[in-house]
N, C-alpha and C positions, 0 to 999 in steps of 0.2 A: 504493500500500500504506500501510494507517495501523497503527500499533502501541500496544497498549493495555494501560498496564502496572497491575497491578492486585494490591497485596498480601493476604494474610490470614494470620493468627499463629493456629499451632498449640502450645497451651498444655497443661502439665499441670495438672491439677485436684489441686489443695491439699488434705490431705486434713488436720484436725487433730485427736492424738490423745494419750491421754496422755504413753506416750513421744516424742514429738514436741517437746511443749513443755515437759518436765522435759528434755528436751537438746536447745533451742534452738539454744542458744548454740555446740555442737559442731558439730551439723547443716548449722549455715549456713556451716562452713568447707567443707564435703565438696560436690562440683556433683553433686549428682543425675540419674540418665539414668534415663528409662524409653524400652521398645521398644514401638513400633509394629509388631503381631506380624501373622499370617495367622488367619484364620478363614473355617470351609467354607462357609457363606451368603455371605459378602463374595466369594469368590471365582466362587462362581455367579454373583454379580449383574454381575461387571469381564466374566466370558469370555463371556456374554449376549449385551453388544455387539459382536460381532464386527466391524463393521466401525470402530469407534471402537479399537478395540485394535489390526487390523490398521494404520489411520490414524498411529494414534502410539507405540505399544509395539516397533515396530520400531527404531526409532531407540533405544533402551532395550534391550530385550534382543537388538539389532545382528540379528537373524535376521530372514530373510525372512519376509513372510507364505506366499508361493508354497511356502516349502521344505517337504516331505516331515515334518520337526519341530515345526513352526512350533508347531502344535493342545498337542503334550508338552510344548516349552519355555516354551509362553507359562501354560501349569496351575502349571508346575514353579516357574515366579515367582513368580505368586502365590500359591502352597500355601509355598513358603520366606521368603516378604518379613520383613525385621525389617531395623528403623530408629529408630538411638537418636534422642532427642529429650532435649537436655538439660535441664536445671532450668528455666535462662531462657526455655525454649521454643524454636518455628524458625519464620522467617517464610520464606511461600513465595513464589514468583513464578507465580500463576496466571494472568497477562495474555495476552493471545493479539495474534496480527499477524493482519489483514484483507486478502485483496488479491484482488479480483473479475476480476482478469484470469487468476488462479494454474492451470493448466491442472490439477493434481489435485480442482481442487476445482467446473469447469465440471459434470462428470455432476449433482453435487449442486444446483448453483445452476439450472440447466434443469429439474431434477427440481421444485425448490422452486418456480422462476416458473411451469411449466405448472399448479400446482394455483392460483394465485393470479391470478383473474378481471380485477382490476382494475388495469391498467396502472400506473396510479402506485406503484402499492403495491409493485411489479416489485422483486427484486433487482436492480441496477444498479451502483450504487456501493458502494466498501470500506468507507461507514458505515451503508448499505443492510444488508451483511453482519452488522455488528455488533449494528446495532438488530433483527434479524430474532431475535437470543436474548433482548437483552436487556430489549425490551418484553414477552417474553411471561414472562419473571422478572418483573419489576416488574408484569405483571397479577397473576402467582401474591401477592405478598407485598401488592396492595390486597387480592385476596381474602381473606388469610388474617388483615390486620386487621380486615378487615370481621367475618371471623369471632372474632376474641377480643374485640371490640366486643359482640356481641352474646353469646358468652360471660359477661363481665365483669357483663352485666346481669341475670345468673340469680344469687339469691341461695342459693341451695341449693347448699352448696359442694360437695357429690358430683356433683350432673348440669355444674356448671361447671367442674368437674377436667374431667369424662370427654368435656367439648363445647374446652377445651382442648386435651386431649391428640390428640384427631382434629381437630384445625387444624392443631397443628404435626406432623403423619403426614402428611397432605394436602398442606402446603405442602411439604415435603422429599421427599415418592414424587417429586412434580412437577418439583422443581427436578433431581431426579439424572436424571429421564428429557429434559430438555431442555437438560442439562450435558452429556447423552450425545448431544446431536445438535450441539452447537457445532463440534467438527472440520469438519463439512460446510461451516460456512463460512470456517473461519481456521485457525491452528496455533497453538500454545502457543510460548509465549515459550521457557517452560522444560518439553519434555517432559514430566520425572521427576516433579519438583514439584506441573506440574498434576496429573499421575493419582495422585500423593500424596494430592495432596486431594481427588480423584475417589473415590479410594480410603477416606480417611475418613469421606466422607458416607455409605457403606455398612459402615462397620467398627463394630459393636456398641462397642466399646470408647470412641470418640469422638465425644463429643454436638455435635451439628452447630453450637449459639449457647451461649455462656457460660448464659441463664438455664436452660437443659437440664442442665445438671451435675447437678443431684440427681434424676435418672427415673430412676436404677440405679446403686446401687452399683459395679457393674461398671462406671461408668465412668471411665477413667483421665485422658481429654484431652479438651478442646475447643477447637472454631476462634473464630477473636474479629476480627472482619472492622473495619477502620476504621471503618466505616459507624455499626459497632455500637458500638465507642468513645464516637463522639461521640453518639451516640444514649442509651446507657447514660450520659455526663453529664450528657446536656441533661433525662433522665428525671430523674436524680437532685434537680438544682434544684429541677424542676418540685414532684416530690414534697416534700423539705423546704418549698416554699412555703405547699403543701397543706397539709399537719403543721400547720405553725405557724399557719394558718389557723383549721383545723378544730380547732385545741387551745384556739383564744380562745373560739372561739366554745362549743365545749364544756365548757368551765370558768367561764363567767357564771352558772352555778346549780348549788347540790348537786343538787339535782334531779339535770340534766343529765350530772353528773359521777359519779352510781352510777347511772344508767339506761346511760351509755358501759360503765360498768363490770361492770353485768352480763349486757348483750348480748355485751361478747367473754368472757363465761365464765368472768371474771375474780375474783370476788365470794372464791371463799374465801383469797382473798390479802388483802385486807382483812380487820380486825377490828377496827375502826372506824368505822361508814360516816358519822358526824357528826363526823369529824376534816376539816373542808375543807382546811386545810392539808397534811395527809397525803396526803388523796385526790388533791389537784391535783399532787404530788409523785408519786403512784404511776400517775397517767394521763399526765404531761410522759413515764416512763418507758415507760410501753407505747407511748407514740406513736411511739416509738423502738423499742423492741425487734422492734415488731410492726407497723410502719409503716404494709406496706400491709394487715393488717386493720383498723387503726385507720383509714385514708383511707375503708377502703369501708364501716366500721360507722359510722363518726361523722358522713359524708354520705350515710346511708342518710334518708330523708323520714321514713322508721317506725321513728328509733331512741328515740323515749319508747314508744311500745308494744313495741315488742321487748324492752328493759328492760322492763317492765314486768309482761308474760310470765314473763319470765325472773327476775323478783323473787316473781310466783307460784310457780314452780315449787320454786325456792328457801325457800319456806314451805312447800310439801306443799298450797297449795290446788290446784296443776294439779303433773300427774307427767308424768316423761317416761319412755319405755320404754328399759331400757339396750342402748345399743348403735344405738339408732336415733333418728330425732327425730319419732317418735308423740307426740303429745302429747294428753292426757285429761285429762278431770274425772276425780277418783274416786271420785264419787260412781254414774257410770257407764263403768266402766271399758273394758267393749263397744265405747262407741261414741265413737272417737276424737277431737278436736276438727279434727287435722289431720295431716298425715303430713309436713310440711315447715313451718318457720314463713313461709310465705308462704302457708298454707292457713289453718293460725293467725289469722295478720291477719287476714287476708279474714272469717273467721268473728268476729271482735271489731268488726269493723265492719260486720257486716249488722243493720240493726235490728230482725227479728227475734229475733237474739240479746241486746237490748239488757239485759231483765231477767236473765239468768243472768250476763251480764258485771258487768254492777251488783253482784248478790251475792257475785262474785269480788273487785270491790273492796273491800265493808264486811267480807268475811273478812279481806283484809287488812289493812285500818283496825285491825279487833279486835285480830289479832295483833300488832301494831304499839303499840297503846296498852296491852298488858299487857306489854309487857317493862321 
C-alpha cells in the first residue's frame, strides 16, 4: 500500500469595496467566515455517482448504503451541507492511499484490466493504481494548454474569450468525471475533505483555479493547489521579464511609443503625444497596470500598423462602428474594410489595396501638418 498525500487550499475571494477599505483597519481585527452552502445542480451532479458516494459517503454520513434510507439521507446531506471556511481559508487533505491487493477494490481493478489489451499497461501495482488517474489528469491539462496556446494566438479578443472559456469547461467536465472514478482504485486519506473538494469543483459558488475568480460575480471561493503557487510565481517572473523587455524595446522611438499607445486604446489619456518624457512615463505605467495587454500588444509583429489604424480612426479618416470593431472608409460606408482588425491588416497589406492605403496616409500627413 502506498499513501499519497496531497494538499489544496480553499480560499475566499477578496472582494474590494468601498466600505471595505474606509474600515480596513477595523475589518482586519474581526476573522471573517463565509459558508460553503448547498445548491440543487451540485447536488444532482454528487448523487449521479452512485457508486462513488456509496464508496465513501458512508463513512460520512455512518449509514449504510444497503439501508432502506440510504437514497433520503444521502439527498438530505447534501441538500443541508454548510461549512464555514474562515478568513485564512482551509487547507484540505485530498490525498488518497493505493493498495492493489484491497479486496473492495478487486471488482474494479479486473473491471479496468479486462478493457486494457496490452499487458504491461495491466493494473498490477499500488502505483499502477495511482498513475491509472493521474496520467489521464495530466493528458486532460497538456490538452487544455494546448488549447489556451492556440487561444492566446487569436487576436480578436471576443473569439479568444469564448475559445478560452470552452478550454477551461472542457478541462474541468473532465477532470470531475475522472475525480469520480479514482475511488475504484484507492481511498481518500481524509473522506470528508476529499468530497469537500469533490464537492466544490461542482459548487457554482467556487471557481475551481484562483485565475477563474472573476467569470461570476457569484463567486465567493477558490481552490489554489500548490502546483498552482508555484506556477503563479514562476508566471509572474516570467512576465515582469517580458515587461521590462518589451518596454525597452518599445520606448527606442516616439514612433513606437504612440503607435503602443494607440493600439491599446489608450490615446485619449494622452494630451501630449510629442511629450516623450511623458509618454515613456504613461507607457512604464500601462505596462503595469495592464501587463498582460501590454505583453501581447507590444509583441504583436503588427503593432506599427495596428497603431496606425488606430491613429486613422482617431482622425475620422477610417471609423469604426460602435459597439463592434467594423471598420470602414467613409467615404464608403457599405462596404467595410474589415470586421476584426486582423481582417484590417490583411487588407492594408494586399497590394491591391496599395493606392487607397497610400491616400489614407497623405490624409493623415495633411491633418497632421495643419495642426
Amino acid at each position: 500500500m502506498i499513501t499519497r498525500n496531497k494538499k489544496i487550499h480553499l480560499k475566499i475571494r477578496k472582494v474590494s469595496s468601498a466600505y471595505a477599505i474606509a474600515n480596513s483597519d477595523r475589518l482586519a481585527e474581526v476573522q471573517i467566515v463565509r459558508t460553503i452552502g448547498s445548491s440543487r445542480s451540485g447536488v444532482s451532479r454528487m448523487i449521479s455517482n452512485s457508486e462513488e458516494q456509496a464508496a465513501i459517503m458512508k463513512d460520512i454520513i455512518n449509514i449504510s448504503p444497503t439501508s432502506s434510507s440510504w437514497n433520503e439521507e444521502l439527498a438530505k446531506y447534501w441538500n443541508k451541507l454548510s461549512y464555514d471556511i474562515p478568513d485564512s481559508g482551509k487547507e484540505l487533505e485530498i490525498g488518497f492511499t493505493y493498495d492493489v491487493h484491497a479486496i473492495d477494490k478487486q471488482h474494479y481493478i479486473n473491471k479496468i484490466n479486462s478493457n486494457i489489451s496490452v499487458e504491461a499497461k495491466k493494473l498490477k501495482t499500488d502505483e499502477d493504481l495511482e498513475k491509472y488517474i493521474e496520467e489521464r489528469i495530466e493528458s486532460i491539462n497538456m490538452n487544455f494548454l494546448q488549447s489556451i496556446e492556440r487561444a492566446n494566438s487569436i487576436k480578436d479578443a471576443r473569439l479568444r474569450d469564448k475559445m478560452t472559456s470552452e478550454a477551461y469547461k472542457i478541462k474541468y467536465d473532465q477532470i470531475v468525471t475522472i475525480e469520480g472514478e479514482r475511488f475504484k482504485v484507492g481511498s481518500p486519506i481524509n473522506p470528508f475533505e476529499y468530497m469537500l473538494y469533490r464537492w466544490c469543483l461542482v459548487y457554482g459558488d467556487v471557481a475551481n483555479e484562483k485565475s477563474l475568480i472573476n467569470k461570476s460575480s457569484k463567486i465567493r471561493f477558490y481552490l489554489h493547489s500548490q502546483d498552482e503557487i508555484v506556477k503563479e510565481t514562476k508566471s509572474k517572473q516570467t512576465n515582469e521579464k517580458n515587461r521590462l523587455k518589451l518596454l525597452v524595446k518599445v520606448t527606442e522611438s516616439l514612433d513606437s511609443i504612440t503607435n503602443l499607445i494607440y493600439a491599446m486604446g489608450e490615446a485619449n489619456g494622452v494630451s501630449d503625444m510629442t511629450d516623450e518624457i511623458g509618454l515613456y512615463d504613461y507607457v512604464t505605467k500601462l505596462s503595469i497596470t495592464r501587463e498582460s495587454d501590454f505583453i501581447r500588444i507590444a509583441s504583436d509583429t503588427n503593432l506599427s500598423l495596428i497603431g496606425k489604424i488606430e491613429k486613422y480612426i482617431a482622425s475620422g479618416i477610417l471609423t469604426r462602428k460602435l459597439g463592434t470593431n467594423i471598420i470602414s472608409n467613409p467615404i464608403t460606408p457599405d462596404e467595410p474594410i474589415g470586421s476584426t482588425m486582423e481582417e484590417v491588416i490583411d487588407y492594408f497589406k494586399k497590394a491591391s489595396n496599395k493606392v487607397v492605403v497610400q491616400e489614407f496616409e497623405d490624409k493623415f500627413k495633411t491633418i497632421n501638418e495643419t495642426k
